[in-house]
OpenMM code with the backbone's topology and positions (N, CA, C; nanometers):
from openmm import Vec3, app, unit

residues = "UNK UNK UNK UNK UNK UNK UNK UNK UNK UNK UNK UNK UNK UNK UNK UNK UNK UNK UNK UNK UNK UNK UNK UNK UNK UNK UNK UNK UNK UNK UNK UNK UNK UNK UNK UNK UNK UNK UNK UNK UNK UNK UNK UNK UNK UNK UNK UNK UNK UNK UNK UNK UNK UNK UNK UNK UNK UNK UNK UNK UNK UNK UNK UNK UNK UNK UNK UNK UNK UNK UNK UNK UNK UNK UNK UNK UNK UNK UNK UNK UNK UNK UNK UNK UNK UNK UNK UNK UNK UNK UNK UNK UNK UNK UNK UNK UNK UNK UNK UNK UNK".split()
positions = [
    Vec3(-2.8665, 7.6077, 16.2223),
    Vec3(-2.9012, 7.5422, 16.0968),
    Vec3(-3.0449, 7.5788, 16.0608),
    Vec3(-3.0681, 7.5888, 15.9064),
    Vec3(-3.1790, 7.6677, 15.9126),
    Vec3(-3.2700, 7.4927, 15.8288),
    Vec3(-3.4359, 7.5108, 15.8299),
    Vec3(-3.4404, 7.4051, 15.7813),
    Vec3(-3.4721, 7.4103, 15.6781),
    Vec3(-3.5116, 7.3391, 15.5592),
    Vec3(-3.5683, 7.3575, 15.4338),
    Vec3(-3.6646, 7.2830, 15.3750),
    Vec3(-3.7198, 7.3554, 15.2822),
    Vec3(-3.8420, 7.3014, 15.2333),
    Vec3(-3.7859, 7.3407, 15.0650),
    Vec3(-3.9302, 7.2300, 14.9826),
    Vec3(-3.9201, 7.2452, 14.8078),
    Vec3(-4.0384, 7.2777, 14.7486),
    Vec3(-4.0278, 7.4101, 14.6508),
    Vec3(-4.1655, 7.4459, 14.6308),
    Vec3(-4.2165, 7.3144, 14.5465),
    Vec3(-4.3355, 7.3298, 14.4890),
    Vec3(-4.3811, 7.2267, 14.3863),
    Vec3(-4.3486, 7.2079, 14.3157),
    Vec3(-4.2665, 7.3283, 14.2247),
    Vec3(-4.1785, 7.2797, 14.1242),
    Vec3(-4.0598, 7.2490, 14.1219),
    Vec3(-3.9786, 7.2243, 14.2441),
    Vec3(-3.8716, 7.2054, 14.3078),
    Vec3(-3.9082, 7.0192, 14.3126),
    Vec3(-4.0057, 7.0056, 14.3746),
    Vec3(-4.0892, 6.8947, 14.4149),
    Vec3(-4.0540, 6.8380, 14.2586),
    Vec3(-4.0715, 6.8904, 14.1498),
    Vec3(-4.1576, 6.8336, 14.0076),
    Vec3(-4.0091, 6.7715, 13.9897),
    Vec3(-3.8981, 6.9134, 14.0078),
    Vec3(-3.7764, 6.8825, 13.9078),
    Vec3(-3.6785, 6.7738, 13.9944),
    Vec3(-3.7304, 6.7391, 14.0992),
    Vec3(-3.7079, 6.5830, 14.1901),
    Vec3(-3.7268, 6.4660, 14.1535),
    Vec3(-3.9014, 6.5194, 14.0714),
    Vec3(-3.9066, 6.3374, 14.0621),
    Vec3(-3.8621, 6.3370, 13.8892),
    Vec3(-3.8444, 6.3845, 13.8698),
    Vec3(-3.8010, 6.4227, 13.6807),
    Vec3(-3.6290, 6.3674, 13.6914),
    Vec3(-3.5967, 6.4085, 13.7872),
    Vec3(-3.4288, 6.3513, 13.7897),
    Vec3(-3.4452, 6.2174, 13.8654),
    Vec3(-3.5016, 6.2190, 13.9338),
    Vec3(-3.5232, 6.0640, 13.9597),
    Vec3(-3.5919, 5.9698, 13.8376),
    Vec3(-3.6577, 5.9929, 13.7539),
    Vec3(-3.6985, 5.8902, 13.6448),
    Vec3(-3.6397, 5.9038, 13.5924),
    Vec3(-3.5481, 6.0074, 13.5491),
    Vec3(-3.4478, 6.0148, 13.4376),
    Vec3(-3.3122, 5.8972, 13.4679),
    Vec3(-3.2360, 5.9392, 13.6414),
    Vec3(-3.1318, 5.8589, 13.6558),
    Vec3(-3.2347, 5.6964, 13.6895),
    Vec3(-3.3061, 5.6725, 13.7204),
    Vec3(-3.3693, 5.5226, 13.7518),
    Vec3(-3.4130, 5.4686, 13.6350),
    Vec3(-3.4275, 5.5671, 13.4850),
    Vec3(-3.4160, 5.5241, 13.3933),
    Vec3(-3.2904, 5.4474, 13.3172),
    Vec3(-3.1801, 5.5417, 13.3364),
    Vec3(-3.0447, 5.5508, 13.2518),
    Vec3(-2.9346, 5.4969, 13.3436),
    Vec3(-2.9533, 5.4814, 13.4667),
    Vec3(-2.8437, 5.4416, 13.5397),
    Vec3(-2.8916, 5.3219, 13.6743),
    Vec3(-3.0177, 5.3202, 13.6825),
    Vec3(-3.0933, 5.2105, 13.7743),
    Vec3(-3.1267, 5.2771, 13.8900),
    Vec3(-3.1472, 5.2058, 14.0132),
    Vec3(-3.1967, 5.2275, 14.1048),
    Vec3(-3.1376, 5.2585, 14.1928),
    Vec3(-3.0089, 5.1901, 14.2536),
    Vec3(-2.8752, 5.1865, 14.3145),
    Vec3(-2.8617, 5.3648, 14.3035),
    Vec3(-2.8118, 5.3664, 14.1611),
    Vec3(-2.7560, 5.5034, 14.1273),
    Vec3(-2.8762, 5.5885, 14.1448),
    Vec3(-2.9961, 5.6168, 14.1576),
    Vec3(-3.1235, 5.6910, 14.1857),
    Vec3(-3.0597, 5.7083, 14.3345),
    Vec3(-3.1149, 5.6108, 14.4056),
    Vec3(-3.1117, 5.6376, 14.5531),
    Vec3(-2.9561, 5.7432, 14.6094),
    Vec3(-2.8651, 5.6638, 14.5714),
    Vec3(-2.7220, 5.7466, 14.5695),
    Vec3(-2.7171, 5.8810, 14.5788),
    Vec3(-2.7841, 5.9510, 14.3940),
    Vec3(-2.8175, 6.0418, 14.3830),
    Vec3(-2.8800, 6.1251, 14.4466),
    Vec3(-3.0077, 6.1020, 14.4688),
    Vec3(-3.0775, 6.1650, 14.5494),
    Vec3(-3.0320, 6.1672, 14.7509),
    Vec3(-2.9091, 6.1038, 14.7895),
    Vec3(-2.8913, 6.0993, 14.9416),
    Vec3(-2.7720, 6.1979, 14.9122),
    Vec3(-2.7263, 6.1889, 14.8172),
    Vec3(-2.5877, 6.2766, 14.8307),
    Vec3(-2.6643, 6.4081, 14.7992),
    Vec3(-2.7650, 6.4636, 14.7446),
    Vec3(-2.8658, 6.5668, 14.7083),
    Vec3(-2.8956, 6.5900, 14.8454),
    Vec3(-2.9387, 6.5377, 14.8829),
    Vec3(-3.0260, 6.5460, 15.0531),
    Vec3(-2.8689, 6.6162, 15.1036),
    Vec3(-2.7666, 6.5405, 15.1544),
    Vec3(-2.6435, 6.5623, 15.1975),
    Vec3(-2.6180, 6.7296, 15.1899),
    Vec3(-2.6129, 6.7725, 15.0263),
    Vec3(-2.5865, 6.9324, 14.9813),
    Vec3(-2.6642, 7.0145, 15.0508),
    Vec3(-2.8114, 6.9913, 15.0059),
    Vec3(-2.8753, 7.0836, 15.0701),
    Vec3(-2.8811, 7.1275, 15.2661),
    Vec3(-2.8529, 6.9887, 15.3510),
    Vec3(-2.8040, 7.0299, 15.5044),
    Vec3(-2.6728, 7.0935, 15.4993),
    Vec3(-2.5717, 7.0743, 15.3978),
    Vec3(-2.4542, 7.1573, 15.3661),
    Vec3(-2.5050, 7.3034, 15.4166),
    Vec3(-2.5783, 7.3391, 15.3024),
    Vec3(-2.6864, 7.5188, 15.2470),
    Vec3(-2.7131, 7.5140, 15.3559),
    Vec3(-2.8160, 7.4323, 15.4315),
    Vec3(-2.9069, 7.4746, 15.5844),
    Vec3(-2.8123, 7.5122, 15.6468),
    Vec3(-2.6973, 7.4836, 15.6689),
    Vec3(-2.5966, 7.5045, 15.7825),
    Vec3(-2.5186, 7.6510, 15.7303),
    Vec3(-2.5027, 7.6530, 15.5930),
    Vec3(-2.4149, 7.7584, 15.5647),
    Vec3(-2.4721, 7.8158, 15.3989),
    Vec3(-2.6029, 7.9138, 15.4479),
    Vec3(-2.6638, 7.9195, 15.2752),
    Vec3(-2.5683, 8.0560, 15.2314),
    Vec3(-2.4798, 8.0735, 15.2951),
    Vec3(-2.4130, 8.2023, 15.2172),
    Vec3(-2.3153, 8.1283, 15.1687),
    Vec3(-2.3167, 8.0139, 15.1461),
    Vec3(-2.1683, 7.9510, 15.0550),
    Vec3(-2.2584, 7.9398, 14.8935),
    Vec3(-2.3432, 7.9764, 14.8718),
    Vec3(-2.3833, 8.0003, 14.7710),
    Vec3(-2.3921, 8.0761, 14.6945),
    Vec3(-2.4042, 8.1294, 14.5441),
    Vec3(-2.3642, 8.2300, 14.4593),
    Vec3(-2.5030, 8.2906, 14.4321),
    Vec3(-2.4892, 8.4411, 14.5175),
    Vec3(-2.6012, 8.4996, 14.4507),
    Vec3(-2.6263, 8.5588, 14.3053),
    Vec3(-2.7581, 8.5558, 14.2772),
    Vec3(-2.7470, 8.5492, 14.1182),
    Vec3(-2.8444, 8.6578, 14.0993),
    Vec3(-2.8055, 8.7435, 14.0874),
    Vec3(-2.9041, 8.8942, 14.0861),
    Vec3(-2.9384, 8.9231, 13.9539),
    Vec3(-2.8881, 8.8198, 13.8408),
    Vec3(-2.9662, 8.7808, 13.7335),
    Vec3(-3.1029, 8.7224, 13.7049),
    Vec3(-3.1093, 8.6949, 13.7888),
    Vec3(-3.2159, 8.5979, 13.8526),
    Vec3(-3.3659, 8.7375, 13.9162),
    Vec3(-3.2981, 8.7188, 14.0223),
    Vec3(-3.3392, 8.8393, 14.1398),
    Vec3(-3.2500, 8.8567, 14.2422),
    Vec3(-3.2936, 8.9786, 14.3291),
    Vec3(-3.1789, 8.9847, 14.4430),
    Vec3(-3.1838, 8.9112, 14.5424),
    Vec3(-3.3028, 8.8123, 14.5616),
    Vec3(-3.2719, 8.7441, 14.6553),
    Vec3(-3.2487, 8.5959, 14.6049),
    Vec3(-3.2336, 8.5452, 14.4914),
    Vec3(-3.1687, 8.4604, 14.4905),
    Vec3(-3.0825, 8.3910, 14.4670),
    Vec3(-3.0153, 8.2285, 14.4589),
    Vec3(-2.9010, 8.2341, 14.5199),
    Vec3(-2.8905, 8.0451, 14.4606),
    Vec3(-2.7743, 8.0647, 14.4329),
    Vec3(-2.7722, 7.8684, 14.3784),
    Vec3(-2.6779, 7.8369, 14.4040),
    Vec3(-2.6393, 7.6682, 14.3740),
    Vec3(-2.5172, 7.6043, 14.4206),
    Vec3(-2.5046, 7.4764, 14.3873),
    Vec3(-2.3837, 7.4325, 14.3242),
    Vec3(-2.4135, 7.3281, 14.2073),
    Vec3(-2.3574, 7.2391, 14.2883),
    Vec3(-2.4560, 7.0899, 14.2497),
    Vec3(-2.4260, 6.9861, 14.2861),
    Vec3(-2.4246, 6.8746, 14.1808),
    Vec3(-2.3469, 6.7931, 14.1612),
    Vec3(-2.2942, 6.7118, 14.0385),
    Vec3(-2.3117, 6.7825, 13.9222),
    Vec3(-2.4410, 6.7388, 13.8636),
    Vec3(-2.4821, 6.7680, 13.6863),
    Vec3(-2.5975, 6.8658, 13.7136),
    Vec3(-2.6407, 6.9078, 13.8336),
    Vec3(-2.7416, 7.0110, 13.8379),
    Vec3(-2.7177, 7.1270, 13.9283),
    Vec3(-2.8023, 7.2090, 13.9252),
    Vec3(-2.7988, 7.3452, 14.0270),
    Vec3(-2.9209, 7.3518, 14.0723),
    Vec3(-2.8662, 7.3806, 14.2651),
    Vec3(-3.0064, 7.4222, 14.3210),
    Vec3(-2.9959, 7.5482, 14.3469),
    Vec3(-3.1504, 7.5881, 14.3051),
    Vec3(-3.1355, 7.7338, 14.3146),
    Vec3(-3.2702, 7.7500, 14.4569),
    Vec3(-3.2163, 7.8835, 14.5225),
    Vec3(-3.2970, 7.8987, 14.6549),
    Vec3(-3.2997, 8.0328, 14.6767),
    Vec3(-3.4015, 8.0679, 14.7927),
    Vec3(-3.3820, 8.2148, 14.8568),
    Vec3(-3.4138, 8.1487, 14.9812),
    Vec3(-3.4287, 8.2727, 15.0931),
    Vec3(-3.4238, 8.2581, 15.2162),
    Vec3(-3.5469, 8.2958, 15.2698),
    Vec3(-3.6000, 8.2637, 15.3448),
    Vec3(-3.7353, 8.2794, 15.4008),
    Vec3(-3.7120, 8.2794, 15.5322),
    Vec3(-3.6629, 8.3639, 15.6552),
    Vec3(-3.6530, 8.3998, 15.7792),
    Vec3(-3.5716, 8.2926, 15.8162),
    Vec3(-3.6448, 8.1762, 15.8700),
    Vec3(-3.4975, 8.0737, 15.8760),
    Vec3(-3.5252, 7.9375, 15.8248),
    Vec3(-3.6147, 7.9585, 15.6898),
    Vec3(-3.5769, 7.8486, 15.6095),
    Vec3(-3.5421, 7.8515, 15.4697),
    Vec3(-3.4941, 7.7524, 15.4135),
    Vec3(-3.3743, 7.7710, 15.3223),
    Vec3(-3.5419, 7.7529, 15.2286),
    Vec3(-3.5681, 7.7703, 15.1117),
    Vec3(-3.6213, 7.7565, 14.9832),
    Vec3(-3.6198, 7.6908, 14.8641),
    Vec3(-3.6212, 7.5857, 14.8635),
    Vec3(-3.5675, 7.5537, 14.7151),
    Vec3(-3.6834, 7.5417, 14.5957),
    Vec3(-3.6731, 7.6365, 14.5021),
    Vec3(-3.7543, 7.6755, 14.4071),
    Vec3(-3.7223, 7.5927, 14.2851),
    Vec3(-3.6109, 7.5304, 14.2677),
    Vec3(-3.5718, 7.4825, 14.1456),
    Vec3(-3.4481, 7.3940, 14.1460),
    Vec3(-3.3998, 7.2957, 14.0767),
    Vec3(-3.2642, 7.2060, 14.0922),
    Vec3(-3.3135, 7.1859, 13.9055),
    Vec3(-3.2140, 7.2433, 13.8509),
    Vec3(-3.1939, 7.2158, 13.7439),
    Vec3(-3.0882, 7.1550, 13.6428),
    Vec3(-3.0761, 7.0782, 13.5669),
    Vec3(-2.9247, 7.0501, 13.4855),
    Vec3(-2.8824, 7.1628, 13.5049),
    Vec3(-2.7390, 7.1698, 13.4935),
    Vec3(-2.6454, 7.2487, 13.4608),
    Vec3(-2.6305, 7.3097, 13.3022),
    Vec3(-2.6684, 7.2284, 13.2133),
    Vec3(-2.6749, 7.2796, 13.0672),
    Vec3(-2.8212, 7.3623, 13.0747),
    Vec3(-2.8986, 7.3778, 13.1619),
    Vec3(-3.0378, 7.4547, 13.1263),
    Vec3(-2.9820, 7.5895, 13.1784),
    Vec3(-3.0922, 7.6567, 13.0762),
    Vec3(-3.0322, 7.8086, 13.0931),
    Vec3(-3.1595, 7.8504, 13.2115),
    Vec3(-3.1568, 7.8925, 13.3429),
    Vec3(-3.2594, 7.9140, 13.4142),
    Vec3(-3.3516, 8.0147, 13.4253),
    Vec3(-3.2953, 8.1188, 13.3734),
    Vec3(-3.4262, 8.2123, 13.3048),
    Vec3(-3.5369, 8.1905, 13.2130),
    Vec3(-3.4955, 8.0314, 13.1155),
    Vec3(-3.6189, 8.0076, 13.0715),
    Vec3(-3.6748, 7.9035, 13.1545),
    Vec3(-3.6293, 7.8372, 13.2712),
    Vec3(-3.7036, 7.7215, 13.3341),
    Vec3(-3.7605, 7.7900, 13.4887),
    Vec3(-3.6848, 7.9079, 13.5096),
    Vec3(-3.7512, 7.9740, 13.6629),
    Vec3(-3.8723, 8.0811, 13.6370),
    Vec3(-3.8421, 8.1524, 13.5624),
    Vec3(-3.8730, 8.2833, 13.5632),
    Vec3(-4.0720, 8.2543, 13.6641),
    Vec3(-4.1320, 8.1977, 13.5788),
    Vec3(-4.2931, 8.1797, 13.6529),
    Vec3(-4.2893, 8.0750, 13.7770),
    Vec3(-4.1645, 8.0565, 13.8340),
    Vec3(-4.1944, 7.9835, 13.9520),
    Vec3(-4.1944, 8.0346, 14.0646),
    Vec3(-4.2985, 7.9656, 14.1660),
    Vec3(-4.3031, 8.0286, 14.2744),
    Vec3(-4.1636, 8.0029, 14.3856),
    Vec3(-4.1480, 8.1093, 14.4479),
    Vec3(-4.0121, 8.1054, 14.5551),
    Vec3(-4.0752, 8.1720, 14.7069),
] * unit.nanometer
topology = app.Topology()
chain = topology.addChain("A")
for resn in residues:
    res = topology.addResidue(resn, chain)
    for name in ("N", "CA", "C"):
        topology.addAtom(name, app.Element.getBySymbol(name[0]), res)
């Protein structure tokens, strides 16, 4: 199992879905959200090739949708990356392109 880490803007688009659902759906549903999130990503640590590489993107990276968003990642020797978790309606070439991975 590999372990993982979130860049800063990975970090940002965390607490942005957390005020959004602790806004619109409460707290209950925040916490939920975010453990079944936690849950996906040890999914990836254990098995990051079940993910779709997206060489649209770049060649090394690689996403995998969970509910209403997508996390997108690369690999760093043996830890997983997560550069970004975005809605699913965002187009990610305009929300990744200047982020660090």
């Amino acid at each position: 199992m590999l372990s993982y880490k979130f860049t800063q803007d990975a970090r940002a688009d965390l607490l942005n879905i957390r005020k959004y659902t602790l806004k619109t759906w409460g707290r209950e549903q925040s916490v939920k959200y975010l453990q079944e999130l936690n849950k996906t990503l040890l999914l990836l640590s254990d098995s990051p090739s079940i993910g779709t590489q997206r060489t649209d993107i770049s060649l090394t990276t690689f996403s995998f949708p969970y509910a209403s968003h997508i996390i997108y990642y690369t690999l760093d020797k043996k830890t997983l990356v997560i550069f970004a978790v975005l809605h699913k309606n965002m187009v990610p070439e305009k929300h990744i392109t200047n982020r660090q991975r």
